[in-house]
C-alpha positions in Angstrom: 75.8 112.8 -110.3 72.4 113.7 -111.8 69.9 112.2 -109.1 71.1 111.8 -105.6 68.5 109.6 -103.3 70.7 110.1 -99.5 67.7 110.3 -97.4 65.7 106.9 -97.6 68.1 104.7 -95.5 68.8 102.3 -92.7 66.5 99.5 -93.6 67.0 96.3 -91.9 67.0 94.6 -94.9 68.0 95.8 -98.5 68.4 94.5 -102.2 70.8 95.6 -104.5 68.9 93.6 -107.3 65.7 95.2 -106.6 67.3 98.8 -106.2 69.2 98.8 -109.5 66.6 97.9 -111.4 64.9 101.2 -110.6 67.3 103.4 -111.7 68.3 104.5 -115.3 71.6 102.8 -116.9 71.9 105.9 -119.3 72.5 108.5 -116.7 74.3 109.2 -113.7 72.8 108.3 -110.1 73.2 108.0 -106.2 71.6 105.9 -103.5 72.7 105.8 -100.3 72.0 102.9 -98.2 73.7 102.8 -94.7 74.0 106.2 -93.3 75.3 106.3 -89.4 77.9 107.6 -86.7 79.9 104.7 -87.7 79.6 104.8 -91.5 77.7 105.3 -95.1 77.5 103.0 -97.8 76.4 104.4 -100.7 75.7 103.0 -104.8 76.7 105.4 -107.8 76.4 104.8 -111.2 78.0 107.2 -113.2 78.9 106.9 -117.3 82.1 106.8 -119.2 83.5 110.0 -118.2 82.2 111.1 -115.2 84.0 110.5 -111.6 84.9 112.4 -109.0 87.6 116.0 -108.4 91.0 115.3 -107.6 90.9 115.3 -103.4 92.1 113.6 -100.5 90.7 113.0 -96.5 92.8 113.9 -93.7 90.9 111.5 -91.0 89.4 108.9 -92.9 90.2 105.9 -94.7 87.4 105.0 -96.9 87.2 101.8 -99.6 84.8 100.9 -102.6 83.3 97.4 -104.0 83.2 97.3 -108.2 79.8 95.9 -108.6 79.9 96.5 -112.6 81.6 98.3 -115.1 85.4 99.5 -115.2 86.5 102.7 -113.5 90.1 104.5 -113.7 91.6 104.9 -110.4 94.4 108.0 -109.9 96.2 107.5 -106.7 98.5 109.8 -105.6 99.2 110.5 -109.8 99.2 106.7 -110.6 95.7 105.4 -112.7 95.0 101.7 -112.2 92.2 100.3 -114.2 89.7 98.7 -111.6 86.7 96.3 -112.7 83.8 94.0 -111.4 84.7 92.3 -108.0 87.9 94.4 -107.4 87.7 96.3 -103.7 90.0 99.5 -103.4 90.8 100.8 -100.2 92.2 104.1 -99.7 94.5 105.1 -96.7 93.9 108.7 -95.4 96.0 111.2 -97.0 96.3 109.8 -100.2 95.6 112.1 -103.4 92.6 110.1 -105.7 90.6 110.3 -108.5 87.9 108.4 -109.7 86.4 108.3 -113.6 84.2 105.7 -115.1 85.7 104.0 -118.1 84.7 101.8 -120.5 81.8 101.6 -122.8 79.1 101.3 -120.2 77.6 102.9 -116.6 79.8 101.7 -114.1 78.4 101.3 -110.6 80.7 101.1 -107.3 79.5 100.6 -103.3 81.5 103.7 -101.5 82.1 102.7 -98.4 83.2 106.1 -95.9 81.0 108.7 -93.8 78.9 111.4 -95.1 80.5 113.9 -92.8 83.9 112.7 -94.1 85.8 116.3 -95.0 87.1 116.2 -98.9 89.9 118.3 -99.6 90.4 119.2 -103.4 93.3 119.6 -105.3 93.8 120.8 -108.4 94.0 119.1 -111.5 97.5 120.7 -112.5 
């Protein structure tokens, strides 16, 4: 992701509306919303292409809101095509893979912890 904004969070009140149109829909971005001991809720917008490494958590279970766009969705060496209004939850343990697809910048909620450990796997 090109510009990561993780800092300016917590605010009683927040629009999604108002946020997005801020930011550029022909590059890749971050904005991190919610940041707690509980949990993080962060908006990315990424273009066709761009995702994520192949990983997996060991102590978390983590899950993501399509807000726009399409996204292809490896899990555990399965892809599933996931669009606007889907939520994907993700169990602990499990391998996944995350790429924007389509034609346009896709944008997702991630819903986890920023201290959540990522352990990466490689591609082969």
């Amino acid at each position: 992701v090109l510009n990561n904004d993780l800092y300016d969070v917590n605010k009683e009140l927040t629009n999604v509306k108002e946020i997005l149109k801020d930011l550029p829909k022909d590059s890749s971005w971050s904005k991190r919303i919610i940041d707690n001991e509980s949990n993080s809720m962060t908006i990315i917008g990424q273009m066709p292409g761009e995702g994520n490494r192949r990983h997996f958590h060991t102590d978390w279970n983590e899950w993501w809101y399509i807000l726009e766009g399409e996204w292809d969705w490896e899990i555990d060496g399965e892809t599933k095509t996931v669009k606007q209004g889907d939520i994907v939850f993700m169990r602990k343990n499990r391998v996944h893979k995350i790429t924007a697809s389509g034609d346009k910048q896709a944008i997702r909620f991630a819903i986890s912890r920023s201290d959540v450990v990522h352990t990466y796997v490689d591609s082969e």
